[in-house]
C-alpha positions as CSV (number, residue, x, y, z in Angstrom):
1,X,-14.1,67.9,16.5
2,X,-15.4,70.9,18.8
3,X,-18.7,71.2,16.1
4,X,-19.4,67.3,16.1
5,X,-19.2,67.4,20.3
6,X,-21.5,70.4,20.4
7,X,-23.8,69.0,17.7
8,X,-24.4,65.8,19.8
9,X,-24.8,68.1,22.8
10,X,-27.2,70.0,20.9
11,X,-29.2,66.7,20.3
12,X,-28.8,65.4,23.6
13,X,-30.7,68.4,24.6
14,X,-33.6,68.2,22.1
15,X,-34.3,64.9,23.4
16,X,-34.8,65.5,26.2
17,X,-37.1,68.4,25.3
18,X,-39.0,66.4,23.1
19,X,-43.0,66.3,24.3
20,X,-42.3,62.6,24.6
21,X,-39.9,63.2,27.3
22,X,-41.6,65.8,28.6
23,X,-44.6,63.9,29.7
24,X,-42.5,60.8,31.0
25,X,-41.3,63.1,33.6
26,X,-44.4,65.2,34.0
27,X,-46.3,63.2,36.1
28,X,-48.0,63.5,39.6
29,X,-47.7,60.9,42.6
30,X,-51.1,58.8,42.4
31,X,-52.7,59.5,46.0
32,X,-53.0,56.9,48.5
33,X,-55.5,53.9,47.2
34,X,-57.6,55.3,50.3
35,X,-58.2,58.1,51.8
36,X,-60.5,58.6,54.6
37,X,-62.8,62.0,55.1
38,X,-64.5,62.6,58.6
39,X,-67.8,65.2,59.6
40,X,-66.6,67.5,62.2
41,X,-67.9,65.6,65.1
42,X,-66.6,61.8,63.4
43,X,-70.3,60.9,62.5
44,X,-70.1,60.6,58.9
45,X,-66.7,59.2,56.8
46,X,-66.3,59.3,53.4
47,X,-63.5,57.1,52.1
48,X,-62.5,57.2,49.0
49,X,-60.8,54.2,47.2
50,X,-59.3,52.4,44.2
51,X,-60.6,49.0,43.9
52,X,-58.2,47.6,41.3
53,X,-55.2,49.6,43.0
54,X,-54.8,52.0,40.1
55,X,-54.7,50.4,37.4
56,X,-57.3,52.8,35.9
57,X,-58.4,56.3,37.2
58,X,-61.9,54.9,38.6
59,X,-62.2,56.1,42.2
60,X,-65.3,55.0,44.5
61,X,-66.6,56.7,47.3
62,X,-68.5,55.4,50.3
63,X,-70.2,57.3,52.7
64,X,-70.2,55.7,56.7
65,X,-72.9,56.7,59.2
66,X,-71.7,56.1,63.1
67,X,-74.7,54.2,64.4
68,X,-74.1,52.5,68.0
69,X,-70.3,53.4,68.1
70,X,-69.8,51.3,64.6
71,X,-69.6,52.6,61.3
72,X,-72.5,51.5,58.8
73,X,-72.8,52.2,54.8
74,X,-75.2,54.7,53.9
75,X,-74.1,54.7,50.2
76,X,-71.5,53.3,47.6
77,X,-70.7,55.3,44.4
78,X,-68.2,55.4,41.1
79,X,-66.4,59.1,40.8
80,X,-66.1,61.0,37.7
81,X,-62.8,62.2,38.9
82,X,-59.1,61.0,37.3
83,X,-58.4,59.4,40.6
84,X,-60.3,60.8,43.1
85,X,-61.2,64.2,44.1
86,X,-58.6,66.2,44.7
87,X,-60.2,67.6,48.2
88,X,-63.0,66.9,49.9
89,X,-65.6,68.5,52.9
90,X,-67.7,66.4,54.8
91,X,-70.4,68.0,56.6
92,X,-72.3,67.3,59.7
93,X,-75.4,66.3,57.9
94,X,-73.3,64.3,56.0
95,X,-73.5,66.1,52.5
96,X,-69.9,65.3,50.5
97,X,-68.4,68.2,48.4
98,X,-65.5,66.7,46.6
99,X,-62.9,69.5,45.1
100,X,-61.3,69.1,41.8
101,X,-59.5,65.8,40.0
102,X,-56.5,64.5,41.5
103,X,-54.5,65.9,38.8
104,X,-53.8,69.0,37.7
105,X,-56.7,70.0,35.6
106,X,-59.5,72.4,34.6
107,X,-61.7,69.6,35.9
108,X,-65.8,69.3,34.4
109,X,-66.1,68.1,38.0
110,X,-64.6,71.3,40.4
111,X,-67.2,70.9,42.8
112,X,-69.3,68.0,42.8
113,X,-71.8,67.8,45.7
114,X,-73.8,64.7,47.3
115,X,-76.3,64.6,50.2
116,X,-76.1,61.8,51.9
117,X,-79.3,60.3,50.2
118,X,-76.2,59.6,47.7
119,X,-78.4,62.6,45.5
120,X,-76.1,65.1,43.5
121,X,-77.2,68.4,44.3
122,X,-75.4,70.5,42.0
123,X,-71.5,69.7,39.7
124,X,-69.9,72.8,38.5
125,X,-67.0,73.0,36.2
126,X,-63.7,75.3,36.8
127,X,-65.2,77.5,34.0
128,X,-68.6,77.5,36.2
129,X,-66.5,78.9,39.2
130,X,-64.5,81.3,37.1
131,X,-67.6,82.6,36.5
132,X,-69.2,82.7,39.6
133,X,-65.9,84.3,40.7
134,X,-66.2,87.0,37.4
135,X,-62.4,86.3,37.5
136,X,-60.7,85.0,34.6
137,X,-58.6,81.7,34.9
138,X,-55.1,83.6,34.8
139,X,-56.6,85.7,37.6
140,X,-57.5,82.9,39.6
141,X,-54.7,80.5,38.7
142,X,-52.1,83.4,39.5
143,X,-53.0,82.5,43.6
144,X,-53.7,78.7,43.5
145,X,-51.6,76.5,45.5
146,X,-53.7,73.3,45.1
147,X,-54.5,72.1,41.4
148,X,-55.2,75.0,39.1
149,X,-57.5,77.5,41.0
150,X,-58.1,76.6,44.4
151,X,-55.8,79.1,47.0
152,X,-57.1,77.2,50.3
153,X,-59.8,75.4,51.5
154,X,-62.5,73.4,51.7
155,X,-63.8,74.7,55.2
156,X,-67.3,74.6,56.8
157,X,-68.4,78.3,57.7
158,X,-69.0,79.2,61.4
159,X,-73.1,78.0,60.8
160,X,-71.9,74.4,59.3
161,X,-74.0,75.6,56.5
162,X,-71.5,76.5,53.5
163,X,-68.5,75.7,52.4
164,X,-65.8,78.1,52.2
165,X,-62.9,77.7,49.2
166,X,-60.5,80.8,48.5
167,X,-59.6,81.4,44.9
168,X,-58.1,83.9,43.5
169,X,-58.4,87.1,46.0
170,X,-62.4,85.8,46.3
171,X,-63.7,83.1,48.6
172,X,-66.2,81.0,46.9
173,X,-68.8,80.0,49.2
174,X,-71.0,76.6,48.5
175,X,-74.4,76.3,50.3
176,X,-74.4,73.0,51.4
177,X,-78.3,72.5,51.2
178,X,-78.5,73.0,47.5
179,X,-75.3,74.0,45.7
180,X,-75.7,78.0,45.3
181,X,-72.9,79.8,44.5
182,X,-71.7,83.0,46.5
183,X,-68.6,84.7,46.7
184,X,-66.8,87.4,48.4
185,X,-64.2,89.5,47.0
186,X,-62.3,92.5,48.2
187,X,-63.6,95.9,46.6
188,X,-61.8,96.5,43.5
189,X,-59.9,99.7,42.5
């Protein structure tokens, strides 16, 4: 009788273990179906939305110019990101960086950034900033606390002109005007 009770046990627990299980209960919150981005200063807003509520993953961005104390559209786009970046900087010249997927990915679309002439500048892939860092993605995942590589960030830099993102002990810096990659990192050993 003791076998037969532990054997169900047993089986309880392999059900539940089961990759089928697994990913019914491995799942993220969707984000909010819209989230608003502001410049700095309030004169540009990116807002970022689901037009079917999430049914699918397609996210849309617009980008909003203050002109005359109102908001206008400057431009209206479909994301390549599972929901919607995950973060995003606005500058004051209005350029959009948008950080990572919404879920927990090694996205093709880490960085992804548009001037506000609705122009890509430059997409790089997590493997791209691995690289960039010369970290490997243990290295770098080891310290990330948003998605799978990014420690803290986006900021604007002191000059408006970059955008800073730490990553593993590094911080990745993104000229705004045409993508290039930079990073810092402590001397090593």
């Amino acid at each position: 009788m003791a076998i037969r009770a532990l054997a169900g046990r047993l089986c309880a627990l392999l059900f539940l273990a089961s990759p089928a299980m697994a990913a019914a209960t491995d799942s993220i919150a969707l984000p909010p179906v819209q989230r608003e981005f502001a410049s700095p200063s309030g004169e540009f807003t990116l807002i970022v939305s689901a037009d079917d509520q999430w049914k699918t993953p397609r996210a849309t961005a617009a980008l909003y110019a203050k002109r005359s104390g109102t908001l206008q559209r400057v431009w209206t786009r479909q994301l390549p990101h599972h929901h919607g970046p995950r973060k995003v900087l606005l500058s004051e010249q209005g350029d959009s960086l948008l950080v990572d997927e919404w879920i927990n990915i090694l996205s093709r679309h880490a960085l992804l950034l548009i001037d506000r002439r609705n122009q890509v500048i430059v997409e790089y892939s997590a493997q791209d900033v691995f690289a960039a860092l010369g970290l490997s993605a243990r290295e770098v995942g080891a310290s990330a606390r948003e998605g799978p590589w990014l420690a803290d960030g986006p900021t604007l830099s002191a000059d408006g002109q970059r955008a800073l993102l730490r990553a593993g002990a590094c911080t990745l810096e993104v000229r705004l005007a045409d993508g290039k990659l930079s990073t810092v990192c402590p001397a090593r050993p």
